[in-house]
Biopython code that builds the backbone (N, CA, C, O; Angstrom):
import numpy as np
from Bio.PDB.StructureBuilder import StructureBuilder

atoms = [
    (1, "UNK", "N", (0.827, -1.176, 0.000)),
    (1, "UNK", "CA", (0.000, 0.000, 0.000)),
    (1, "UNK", "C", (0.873, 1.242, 0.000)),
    (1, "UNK", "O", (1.952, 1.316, 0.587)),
    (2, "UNK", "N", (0.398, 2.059, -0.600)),
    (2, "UNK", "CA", (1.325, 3.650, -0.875)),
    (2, "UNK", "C", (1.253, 3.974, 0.406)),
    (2, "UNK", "O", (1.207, 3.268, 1.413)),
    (3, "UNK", "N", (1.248, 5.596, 0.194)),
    (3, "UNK", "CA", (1.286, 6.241, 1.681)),
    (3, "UNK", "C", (-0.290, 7.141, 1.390)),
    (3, "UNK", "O", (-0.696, 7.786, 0.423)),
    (4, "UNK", "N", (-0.849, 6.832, 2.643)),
    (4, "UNK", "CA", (-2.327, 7.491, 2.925)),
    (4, "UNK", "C", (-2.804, 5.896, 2.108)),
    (4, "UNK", "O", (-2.958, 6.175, 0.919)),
    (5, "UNK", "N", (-2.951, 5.085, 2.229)),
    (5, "UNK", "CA", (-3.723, 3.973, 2.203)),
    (5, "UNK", "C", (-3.868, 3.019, 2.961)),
    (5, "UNK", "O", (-3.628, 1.860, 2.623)),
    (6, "UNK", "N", (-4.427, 3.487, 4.501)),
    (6, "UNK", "CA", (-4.384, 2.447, 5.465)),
    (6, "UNK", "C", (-6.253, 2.206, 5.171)),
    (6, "UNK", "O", (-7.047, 2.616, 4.324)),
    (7, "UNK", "N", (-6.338, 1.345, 6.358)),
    (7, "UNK", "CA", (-7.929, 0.924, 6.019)),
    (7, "UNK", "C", (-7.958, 1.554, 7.539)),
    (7, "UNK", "O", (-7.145, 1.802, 8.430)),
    (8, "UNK", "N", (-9.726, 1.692, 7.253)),
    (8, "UNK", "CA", (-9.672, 2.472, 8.413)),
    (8, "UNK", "C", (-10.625, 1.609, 9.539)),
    (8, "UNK", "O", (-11.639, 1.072, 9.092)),
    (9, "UNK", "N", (-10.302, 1.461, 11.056)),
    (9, "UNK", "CA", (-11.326, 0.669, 11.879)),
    (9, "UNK", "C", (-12.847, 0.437, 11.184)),
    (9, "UNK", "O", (-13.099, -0.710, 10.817)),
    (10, "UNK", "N", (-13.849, 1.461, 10.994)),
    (10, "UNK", "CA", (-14.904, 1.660, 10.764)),
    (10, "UNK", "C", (-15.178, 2.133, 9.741)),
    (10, "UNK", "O", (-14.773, 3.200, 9.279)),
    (11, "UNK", "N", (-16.236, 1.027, 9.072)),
    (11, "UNK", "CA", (-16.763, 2.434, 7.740)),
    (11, "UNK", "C", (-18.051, 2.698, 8.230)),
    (11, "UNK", "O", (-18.590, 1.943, 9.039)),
    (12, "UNK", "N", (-18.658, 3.859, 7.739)),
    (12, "UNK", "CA", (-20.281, 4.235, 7.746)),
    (12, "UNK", "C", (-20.816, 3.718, 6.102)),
    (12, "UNK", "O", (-20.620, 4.150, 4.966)),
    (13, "UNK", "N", (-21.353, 2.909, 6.516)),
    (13, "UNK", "CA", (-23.078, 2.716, 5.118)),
    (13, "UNK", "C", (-24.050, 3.011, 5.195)),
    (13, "UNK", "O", (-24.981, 2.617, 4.492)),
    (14, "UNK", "N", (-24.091, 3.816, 6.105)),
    (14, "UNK", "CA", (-25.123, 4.405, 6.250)),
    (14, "UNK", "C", (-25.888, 5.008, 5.503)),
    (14, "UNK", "O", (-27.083, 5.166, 5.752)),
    (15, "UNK", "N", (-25.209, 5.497, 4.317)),
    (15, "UNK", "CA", (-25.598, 6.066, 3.506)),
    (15, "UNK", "C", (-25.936, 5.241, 2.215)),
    (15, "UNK", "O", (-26.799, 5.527, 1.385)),
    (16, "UNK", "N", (-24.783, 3.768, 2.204)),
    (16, "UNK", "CA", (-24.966, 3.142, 1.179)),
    (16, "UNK", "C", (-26.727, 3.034, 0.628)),
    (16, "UNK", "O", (-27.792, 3.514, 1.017)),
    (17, "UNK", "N", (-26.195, 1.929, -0.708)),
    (17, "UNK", "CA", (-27.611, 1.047, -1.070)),
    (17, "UNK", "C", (-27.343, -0.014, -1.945)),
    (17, "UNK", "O", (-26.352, -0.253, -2.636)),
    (18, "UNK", "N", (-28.177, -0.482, -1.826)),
    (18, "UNK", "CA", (-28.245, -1.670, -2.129)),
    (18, "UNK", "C", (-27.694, -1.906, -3.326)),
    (18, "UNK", "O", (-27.720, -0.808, -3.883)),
    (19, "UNK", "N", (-27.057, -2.938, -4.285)),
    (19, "UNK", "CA", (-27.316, -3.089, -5.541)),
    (19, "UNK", "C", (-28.513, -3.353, -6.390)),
    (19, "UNK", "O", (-29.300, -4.289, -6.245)),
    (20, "UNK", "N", (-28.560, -2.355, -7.352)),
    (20, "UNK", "CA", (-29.998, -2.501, -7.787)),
    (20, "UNK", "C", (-30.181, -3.775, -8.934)),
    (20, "UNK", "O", (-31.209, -3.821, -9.610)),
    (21, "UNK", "N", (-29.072, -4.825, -9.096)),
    (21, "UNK", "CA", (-29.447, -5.803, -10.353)),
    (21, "UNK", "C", (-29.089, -7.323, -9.259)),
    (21, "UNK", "O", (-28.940, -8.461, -9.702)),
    (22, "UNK", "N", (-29.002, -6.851, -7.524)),
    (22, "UNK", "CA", (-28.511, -8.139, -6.820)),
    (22, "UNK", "C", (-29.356, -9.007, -6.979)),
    (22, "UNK", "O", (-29.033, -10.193, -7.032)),
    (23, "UNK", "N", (-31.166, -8.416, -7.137)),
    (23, "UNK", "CA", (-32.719, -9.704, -7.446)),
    (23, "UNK", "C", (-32.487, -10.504, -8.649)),
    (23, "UNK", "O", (-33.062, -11.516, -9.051)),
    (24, "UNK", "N", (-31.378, -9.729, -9.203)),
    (24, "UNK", "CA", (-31.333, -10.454, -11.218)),
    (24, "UNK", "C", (-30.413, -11.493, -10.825)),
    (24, "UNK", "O", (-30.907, -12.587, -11.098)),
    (25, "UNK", "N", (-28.962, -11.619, -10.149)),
    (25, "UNK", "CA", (-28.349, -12.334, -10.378)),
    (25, "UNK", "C", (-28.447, -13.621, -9.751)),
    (25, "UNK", "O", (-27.486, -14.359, -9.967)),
    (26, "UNK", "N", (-29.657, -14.221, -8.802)),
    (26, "UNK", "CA", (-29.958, -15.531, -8.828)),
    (26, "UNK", "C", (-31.573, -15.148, -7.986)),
    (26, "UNK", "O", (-32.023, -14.021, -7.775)),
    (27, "UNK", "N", (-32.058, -16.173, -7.707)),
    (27, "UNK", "CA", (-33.142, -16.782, -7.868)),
    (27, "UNK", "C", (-33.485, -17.228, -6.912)),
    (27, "UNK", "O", (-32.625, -18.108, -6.958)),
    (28, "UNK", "N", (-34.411, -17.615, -5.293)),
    (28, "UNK", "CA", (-34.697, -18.128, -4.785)),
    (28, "UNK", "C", (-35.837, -19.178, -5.270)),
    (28, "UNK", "O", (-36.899, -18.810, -5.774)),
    (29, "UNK", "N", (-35.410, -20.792, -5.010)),
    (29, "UNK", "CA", (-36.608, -21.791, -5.458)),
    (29, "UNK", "C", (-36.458, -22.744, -4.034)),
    (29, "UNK", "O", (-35.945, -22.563, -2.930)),
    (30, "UNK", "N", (-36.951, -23.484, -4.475)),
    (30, "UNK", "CA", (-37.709, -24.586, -3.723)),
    (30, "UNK", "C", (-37.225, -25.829, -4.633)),
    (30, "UNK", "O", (-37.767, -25.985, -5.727)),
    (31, "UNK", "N", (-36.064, -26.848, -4.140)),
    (31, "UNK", "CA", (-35.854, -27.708, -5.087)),
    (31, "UNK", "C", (-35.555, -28.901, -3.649)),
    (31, "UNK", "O", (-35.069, -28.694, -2.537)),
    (32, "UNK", "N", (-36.173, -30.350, -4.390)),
    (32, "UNK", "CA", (-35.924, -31.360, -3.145)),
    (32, "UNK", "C", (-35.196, -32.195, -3.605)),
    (32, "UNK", "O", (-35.672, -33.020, -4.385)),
    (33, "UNK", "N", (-34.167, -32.220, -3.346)),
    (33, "UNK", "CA", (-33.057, -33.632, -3.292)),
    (33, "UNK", "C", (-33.147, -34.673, -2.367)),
    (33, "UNK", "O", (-33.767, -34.805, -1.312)),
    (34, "UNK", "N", (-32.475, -35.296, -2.927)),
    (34, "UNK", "CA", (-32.206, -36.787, -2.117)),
    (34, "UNK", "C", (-30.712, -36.556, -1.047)),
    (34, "UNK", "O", (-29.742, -35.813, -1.196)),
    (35, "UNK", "N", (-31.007, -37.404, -0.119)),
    (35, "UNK", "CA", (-29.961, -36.875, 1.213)),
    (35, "UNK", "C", (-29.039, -37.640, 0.501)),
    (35, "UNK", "O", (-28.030, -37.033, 0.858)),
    (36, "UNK", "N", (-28.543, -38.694, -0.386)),
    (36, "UNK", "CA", (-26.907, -38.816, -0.543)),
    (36, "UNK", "C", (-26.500, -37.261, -1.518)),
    (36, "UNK", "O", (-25.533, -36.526, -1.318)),
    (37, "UNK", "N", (-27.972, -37.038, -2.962)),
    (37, "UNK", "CA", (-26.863, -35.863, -3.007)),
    (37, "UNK", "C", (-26.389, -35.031, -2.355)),
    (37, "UNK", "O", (-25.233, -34.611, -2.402)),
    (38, "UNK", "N", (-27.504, -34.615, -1.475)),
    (38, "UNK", "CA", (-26.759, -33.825, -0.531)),
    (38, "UNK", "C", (-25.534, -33.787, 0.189)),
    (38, "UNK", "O", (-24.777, -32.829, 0.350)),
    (39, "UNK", "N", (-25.416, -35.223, 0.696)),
    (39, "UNK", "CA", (-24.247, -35.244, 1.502)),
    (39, "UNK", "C", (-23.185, -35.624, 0.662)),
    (39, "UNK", "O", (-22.166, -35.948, 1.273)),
    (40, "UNK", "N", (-23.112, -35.698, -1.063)),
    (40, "UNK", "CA", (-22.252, -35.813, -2.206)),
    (40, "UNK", "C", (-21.592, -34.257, -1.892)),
    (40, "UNK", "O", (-20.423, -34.061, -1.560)),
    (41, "UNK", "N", (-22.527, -33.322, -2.061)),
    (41, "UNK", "CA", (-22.224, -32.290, -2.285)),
    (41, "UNK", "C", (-21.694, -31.407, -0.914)),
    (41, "UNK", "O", (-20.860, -30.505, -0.994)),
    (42, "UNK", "N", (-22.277, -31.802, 0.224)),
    (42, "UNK", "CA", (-21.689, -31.118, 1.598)),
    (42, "UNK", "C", (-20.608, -31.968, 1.613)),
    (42, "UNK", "O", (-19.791, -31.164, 2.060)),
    (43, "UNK", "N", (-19.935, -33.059, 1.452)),
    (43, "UNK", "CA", (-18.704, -33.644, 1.767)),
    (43, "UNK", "C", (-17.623, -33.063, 0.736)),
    (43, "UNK", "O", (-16.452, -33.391, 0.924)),
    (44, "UNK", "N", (-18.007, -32.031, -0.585)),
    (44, "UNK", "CA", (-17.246, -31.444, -1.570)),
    (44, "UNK", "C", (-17.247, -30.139, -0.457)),
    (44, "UNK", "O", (-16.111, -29.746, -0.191)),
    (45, "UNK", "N", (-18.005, -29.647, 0.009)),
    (45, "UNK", "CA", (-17.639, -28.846, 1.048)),
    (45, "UNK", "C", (-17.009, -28.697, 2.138)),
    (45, "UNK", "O", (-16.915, -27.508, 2.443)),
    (46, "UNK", "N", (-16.431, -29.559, 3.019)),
    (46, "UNK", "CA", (-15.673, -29.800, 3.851)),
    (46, "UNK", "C", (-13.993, -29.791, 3.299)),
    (46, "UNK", "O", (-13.052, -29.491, 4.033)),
    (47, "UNK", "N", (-13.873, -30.171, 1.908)),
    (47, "UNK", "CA", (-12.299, -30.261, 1.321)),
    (47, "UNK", "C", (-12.309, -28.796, 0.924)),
    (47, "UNK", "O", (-11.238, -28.223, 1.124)),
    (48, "UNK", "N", (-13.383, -27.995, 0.354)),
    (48, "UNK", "CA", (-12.848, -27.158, -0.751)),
    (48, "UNK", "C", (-13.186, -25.684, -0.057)),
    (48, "UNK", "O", (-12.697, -24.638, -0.483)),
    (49, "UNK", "N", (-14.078, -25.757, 1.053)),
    (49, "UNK", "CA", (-14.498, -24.515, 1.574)),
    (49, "UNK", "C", (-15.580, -23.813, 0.958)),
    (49, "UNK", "O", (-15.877, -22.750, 1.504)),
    (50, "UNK", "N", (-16.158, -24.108, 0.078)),
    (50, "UNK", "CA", (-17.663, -23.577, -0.453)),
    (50, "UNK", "C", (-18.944, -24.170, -0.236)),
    (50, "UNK", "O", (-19.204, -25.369, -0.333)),
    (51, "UNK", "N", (-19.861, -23.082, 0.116)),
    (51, "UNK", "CA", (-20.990, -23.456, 0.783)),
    (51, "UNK", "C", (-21.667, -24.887, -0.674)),
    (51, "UNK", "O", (-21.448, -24.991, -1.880)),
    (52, "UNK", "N", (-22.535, -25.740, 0.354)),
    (52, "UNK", "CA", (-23.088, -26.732, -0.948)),
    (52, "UNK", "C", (-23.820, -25.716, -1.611)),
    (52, "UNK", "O", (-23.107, -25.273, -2.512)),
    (53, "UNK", "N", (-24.857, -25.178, -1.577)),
    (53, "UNK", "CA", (-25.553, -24.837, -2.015)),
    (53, "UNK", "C", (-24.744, -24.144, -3.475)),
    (53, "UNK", "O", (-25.312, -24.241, -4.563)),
    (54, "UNK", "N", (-23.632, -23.580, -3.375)),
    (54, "UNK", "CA", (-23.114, -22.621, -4.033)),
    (54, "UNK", "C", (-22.863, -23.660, -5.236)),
    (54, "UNK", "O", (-23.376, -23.492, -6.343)),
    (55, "UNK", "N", (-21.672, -25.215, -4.788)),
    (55, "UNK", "CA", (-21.534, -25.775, -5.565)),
    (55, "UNK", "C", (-22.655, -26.464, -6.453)),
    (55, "UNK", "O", (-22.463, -26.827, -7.613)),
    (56, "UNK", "N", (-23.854, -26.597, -5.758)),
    (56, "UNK", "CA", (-24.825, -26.969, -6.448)),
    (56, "UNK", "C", (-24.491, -26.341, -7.652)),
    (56, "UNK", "O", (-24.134, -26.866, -8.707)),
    (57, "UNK", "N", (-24.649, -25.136, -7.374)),
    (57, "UNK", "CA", (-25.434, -24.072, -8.780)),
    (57, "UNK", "C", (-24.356, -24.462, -9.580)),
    (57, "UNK", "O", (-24.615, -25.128, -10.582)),
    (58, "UNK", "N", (-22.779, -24.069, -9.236)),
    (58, "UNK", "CA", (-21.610, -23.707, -10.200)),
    (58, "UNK", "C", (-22.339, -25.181, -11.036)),
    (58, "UNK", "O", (-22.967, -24.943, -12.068)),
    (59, "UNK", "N", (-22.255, -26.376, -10.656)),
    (59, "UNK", "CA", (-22.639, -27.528, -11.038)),
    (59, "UNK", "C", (-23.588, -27.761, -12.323)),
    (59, "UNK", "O", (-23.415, -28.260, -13.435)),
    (60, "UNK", "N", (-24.892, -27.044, -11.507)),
    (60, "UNK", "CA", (-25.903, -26.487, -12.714)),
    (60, "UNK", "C", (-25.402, -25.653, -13.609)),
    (60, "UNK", "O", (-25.499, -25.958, -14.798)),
    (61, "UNK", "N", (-24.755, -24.416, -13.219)),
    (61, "UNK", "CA", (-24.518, -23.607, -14.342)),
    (61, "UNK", "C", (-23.888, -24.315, -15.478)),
    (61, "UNK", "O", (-24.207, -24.121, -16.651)),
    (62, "UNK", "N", (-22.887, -25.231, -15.039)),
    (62, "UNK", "CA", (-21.239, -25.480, -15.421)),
    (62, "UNK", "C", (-22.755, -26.705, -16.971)),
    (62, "UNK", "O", (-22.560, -26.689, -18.187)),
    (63, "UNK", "N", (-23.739, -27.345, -16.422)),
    (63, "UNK", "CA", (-24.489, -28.077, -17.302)),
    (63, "UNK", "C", (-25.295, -27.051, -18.550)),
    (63, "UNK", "O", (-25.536, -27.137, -19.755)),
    (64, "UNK", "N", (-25.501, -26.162, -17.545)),
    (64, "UNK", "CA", (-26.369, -25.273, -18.847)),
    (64, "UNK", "C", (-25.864, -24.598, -19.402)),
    (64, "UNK", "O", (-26.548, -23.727, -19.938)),
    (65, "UNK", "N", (-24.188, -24.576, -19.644)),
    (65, "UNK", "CA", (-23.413, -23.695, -20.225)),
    (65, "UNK", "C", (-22.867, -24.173, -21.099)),
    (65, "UNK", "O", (-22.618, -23.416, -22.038)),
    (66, "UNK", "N", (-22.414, -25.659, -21.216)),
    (66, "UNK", "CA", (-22.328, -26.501, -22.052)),
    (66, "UNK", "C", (-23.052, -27.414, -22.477)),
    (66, "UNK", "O", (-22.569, -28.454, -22.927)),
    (67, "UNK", "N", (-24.615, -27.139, -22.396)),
    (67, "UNK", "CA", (-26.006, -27.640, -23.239)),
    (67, "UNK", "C", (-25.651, -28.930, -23.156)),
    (67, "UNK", "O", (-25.468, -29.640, -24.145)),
    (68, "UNK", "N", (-25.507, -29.386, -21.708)),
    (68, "UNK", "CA", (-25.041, -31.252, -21.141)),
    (68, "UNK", "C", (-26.400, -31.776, -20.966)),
    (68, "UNK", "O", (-27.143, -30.948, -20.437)),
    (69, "UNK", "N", (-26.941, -32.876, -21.242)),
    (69, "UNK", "CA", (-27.913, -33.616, -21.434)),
    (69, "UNK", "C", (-28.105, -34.902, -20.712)),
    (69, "UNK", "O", (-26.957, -35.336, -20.806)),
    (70, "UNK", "N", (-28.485, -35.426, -20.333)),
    (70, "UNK", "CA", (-28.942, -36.681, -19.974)),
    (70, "UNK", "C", (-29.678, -37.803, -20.740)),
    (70, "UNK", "O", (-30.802, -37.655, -21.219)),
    (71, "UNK", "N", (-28.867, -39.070, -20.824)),
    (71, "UNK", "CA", (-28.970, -39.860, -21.187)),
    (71, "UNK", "C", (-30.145, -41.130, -21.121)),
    (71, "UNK", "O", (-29.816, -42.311, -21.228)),
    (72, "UNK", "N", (-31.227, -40.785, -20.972)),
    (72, "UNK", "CA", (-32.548, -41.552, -19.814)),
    (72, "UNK", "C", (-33.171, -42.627, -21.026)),
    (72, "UNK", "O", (-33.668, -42.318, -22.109)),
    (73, "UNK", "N", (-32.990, -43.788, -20.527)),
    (73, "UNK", "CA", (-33.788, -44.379, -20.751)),
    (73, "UNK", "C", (-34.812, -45.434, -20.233)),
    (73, "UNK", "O", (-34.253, -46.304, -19.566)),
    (74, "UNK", "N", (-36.041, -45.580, -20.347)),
    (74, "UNK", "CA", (-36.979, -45.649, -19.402)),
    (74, "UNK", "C", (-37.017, -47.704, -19.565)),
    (74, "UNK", "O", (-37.439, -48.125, -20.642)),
    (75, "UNK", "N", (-36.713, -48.437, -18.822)),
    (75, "UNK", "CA", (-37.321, -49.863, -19.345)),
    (75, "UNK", "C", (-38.179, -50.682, -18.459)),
    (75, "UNK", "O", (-38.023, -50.702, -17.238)),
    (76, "UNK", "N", (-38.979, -51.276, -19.013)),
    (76, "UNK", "CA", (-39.987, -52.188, -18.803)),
    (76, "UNK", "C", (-39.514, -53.368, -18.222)),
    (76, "UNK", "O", (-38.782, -54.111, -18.875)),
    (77, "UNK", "N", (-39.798, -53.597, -17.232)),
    (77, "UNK", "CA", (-39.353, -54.361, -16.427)),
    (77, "UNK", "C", (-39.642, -56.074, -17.023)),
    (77, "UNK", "O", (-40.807, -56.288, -17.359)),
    (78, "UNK", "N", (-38.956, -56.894, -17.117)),
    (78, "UNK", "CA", (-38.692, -58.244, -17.674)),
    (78, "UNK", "C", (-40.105, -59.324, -16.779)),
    (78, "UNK", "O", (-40.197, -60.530, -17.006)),
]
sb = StructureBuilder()
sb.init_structure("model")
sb.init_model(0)
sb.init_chain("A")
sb.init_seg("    ")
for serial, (resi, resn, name, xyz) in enumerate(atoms, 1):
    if name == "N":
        sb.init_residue(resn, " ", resi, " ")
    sb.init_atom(name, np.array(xyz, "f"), 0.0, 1.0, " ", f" {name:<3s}", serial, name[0])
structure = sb.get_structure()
């Protein structure tokens, strides 16, 4: 840091505001998993330090960004 660039104890936000595009950049839903993914995904949390939830998404995103698909096929039992 130069000189006159200390940080200072306290800031005031008092004055701040909010970001006005923070509602755009995700989404609150309602989605129900199954407890191993879950605990797939909280045990990626314990090594790497990111909340699950977070990796969820990167996860999702990382699928809808490269238009990844699933392979399903349905069979009739013998």
């Amino acid at each position: 840091m130069g000189e006159g660039d200390t940080m200072r104890k306290e800031y005031d936000f008092s004055k701040g505001r909010k970001n006005p595009y923070a509602k755009r950049l995700k989404k609150q839903i309602t989605i129900r998993l199954d407890r191993p993914t879950i605990d797939y995904f909280k045990g990626i949390t314990e090594s790497s330090g990111i909340p699950y939830q977070t990796l969820i998404n990167l996860y999702l995103r990382d699928c809808a960004r490269n238009a990844r698909t699933l392979a399903l096929e349905w069979k009739t039992p013998a």
